[in-house]
C-alpha positions in Angstrom: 1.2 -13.5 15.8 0.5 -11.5 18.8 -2.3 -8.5 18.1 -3.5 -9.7 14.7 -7.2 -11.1 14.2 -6.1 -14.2 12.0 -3.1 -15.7 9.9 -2.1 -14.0 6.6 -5.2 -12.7 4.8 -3.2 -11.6 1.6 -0.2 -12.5 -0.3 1.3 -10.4 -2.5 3.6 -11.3 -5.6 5.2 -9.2 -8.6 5.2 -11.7 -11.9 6.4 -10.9 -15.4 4.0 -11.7 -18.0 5.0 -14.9 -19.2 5.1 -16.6 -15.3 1.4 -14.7 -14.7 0.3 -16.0 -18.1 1.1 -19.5 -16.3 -0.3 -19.2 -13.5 -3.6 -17.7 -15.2 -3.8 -20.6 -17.1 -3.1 -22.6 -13.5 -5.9 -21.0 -11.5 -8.5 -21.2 -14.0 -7.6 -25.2 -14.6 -8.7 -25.2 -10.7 -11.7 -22.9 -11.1 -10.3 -20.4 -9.2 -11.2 -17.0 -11.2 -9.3 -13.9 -10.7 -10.6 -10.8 -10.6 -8.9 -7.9 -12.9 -8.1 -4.6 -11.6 -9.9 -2.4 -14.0 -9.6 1.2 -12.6 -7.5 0.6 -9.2 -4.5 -1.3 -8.5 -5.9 -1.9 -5.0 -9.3 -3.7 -7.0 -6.6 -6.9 -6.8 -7.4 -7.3 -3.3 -10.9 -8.3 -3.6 -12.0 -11.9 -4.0 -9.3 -15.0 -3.8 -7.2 -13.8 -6.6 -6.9 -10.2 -7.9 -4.5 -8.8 -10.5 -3.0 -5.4 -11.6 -1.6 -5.0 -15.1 0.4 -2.0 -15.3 -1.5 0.0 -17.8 -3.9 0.2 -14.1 -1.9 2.1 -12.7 -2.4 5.1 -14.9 -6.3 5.1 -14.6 -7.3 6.9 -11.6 -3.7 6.5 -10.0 -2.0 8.3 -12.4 -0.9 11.4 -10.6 -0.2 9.4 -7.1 0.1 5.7 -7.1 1.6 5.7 -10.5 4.7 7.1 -10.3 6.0 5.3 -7.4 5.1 2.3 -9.7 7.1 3.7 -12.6 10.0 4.0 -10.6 10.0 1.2 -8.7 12.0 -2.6 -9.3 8.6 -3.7 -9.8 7.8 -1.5 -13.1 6.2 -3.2 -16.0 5.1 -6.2 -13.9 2.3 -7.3 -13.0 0.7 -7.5 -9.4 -0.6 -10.8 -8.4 -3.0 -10.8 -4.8 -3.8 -13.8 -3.9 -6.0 -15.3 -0.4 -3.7 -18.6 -0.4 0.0 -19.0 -1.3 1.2 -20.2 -4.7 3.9 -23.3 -4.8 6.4 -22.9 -7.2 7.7 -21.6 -9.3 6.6 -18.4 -7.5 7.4 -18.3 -4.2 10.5 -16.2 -4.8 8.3 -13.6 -6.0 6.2 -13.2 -3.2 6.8 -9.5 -2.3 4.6 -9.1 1.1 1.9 -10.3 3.3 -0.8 -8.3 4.6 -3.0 -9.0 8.1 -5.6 -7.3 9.5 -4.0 -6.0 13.3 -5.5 -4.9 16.2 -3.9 -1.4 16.3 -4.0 1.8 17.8 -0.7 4.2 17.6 -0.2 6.0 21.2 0.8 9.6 19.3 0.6 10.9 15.9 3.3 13.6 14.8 2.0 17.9 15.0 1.0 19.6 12.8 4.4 21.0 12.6 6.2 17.8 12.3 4.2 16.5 9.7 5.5 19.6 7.5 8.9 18.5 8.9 8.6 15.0 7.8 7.4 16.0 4.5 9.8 18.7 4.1 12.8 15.9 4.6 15.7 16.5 2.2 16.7 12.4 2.4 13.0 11.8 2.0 12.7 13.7 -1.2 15.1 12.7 -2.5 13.1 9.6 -3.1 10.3 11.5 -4.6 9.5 10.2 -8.0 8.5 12.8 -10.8 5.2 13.1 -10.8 4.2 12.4 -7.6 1.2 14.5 -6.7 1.2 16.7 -9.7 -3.1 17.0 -9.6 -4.3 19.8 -11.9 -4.6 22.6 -9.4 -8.7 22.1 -10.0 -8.7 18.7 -9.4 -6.4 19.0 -6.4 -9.0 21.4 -4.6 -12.1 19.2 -5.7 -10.1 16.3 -4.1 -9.9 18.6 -0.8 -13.3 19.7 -1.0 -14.5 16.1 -1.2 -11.9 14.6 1.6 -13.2 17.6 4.3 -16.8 16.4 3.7 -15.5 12.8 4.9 -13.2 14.0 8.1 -13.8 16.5 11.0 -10.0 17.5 10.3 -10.3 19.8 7.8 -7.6 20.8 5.6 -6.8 24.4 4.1 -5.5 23.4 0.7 -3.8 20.5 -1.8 -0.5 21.4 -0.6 -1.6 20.6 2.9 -2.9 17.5 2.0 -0.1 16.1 -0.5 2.4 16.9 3.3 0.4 14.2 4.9 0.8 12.2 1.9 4.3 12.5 1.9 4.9 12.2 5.8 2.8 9.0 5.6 5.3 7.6 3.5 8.5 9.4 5.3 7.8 7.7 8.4 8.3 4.2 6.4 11.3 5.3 4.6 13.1 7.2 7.7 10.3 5.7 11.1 10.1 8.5 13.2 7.1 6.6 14.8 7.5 2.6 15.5 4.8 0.6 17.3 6.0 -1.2 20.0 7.6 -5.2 20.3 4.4 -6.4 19.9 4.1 -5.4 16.3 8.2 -6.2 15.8 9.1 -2.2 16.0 6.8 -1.7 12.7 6.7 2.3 11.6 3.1 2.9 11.2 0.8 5.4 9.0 0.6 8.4 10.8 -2.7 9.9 9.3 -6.7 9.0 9.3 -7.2 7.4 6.1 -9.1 10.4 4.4 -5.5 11.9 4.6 -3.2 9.0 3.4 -2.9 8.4 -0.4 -1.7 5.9 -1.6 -1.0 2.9 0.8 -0.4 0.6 -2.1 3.2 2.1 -1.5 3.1 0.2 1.1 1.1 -2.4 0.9 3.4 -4.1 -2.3 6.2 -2.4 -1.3 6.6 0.2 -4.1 9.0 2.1 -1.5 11.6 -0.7 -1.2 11.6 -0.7 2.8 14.1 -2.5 4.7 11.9 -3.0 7.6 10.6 -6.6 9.4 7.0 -5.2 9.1 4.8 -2.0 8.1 1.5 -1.3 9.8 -0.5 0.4 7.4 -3.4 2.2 7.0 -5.9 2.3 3.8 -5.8 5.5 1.9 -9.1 6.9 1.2 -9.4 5.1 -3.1 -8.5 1.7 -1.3 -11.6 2.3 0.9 -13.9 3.4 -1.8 -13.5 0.7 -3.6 -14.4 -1.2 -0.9 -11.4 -3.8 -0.4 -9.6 -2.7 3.0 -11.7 -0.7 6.2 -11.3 2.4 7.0 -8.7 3.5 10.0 -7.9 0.1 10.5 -4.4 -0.9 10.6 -2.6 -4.1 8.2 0.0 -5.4 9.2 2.6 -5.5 6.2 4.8 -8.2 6.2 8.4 -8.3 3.7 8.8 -11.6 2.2 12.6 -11.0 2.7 11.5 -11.4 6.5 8.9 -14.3 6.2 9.5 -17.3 8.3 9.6 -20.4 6.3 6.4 -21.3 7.6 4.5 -18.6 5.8 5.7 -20.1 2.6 4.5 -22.2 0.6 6.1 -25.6 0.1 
């Protein structure tokens, strides 16, 4: 596709135990290991097969990631990443695909907007309970830690759970699309110090309609060292894949 680096790099699938417990049983009969998620559901990216079992979720996600997760379609399954696609029985559980793009937005919302965004009735009304409900010490450390890494700095939590939220507004209700290139995609519209959460995103936690997301990491995904910082993935929705990205 026009503007990314390479073909699909990931492909991402939702299984319920039993059809994961097969295809365990599958990959390991062609040596193809699969690394476990221990502390972050992002962790699944890394190596040619990853995994998320929900109970991950609620490690060091459990105030953000987690309950989009909960209230999702996807809740109490189990996230499957994998370098290659999987023949059936599981291509009708692919949920996304994810490529590395070549990327840069031409405008970003204000300062003002992004409160706007946040501030959405429509928006929050998709808020689900316990969404960014930090212990007011660990919100500020979390602030403390994030202006160390950016030269934007923010004043407080509640600042920095707005750009959370207006990250994932302008997926639900795009305010700001990339252009034909990148078939119309909304995109993240924050550095990654100040997105949380791109999983929502990234596996479709948010139940978008769109074509295609362009999405950047949040800060945890870059930590753990499994997507780069600032740069832009293109998110692909299986319900839109072209017979040609799927497996036969």
């Amino acid at each position: 596709m026009t503007g990314t680096t390479s073909s699909i790099w990931k492909y991402c699938y939702w299984l319920d135990p039993e059809l994961f417990s097969r295809l365990q049983q599958e990959l390991a009969d062609k040596k193809i290991a699969m690394v476990r998620a221990q502390r972050n559901p992002c962790e699944a990216l890394g190596g040619e097969a990853g995994y998320a079992e929900p109970a991950t979720w609620e490690v060091i996600c459990k105030h953000d990631a987690a309950p989009w997760y909960r209230a999702s379609c996807h809740a109490g399954k189990i996230l499957v990443v994998t370098s290659f696609p999987l023949g059936q029985p599981y291509p009708p559980f692919l949920e996304t695909t994810i490529e590395k793009a070549n990327y840069e937005p031409i405008d970003y919302p204000p300062e003002g907007e992004i409160f706007e965004m946040a501030d959405s009735p429509s928006f929050r009304a998709r808020i689900p309970e316990g969404w960014g409900a930090f212990p007011r010490e660990m919100g500020e450390a979390i602030v403390k830690g994030l202006n160390n890494l950016s030269e934007k700095k923010l004043a407080t939590f509640g600042d920095l759970l707005a750009s959370w939220d207006a990250v994932h507004a302008n997926f639900a209700e795009p305010r700001y699309r990339a252009g034909k290139e990148f078939m119309h995609a909304p995109y993240s519209v924050a550095e990654s110090t100040h997105i949380g959460t791109c999983c929502v995103e990234l596996f479709n936690l948010l139940g978008a309609n769109e074509e295609a997301l362009l999405v950047r990491p949040c800060i945890g995904s870059v930590i753990v060292k499994v997507l780069e910082k600032n740069r832009y993935y293109l998110v692909r929705l299986a319900h839109a894949a072209t017979d040609e990205d799927k497996a036969v």
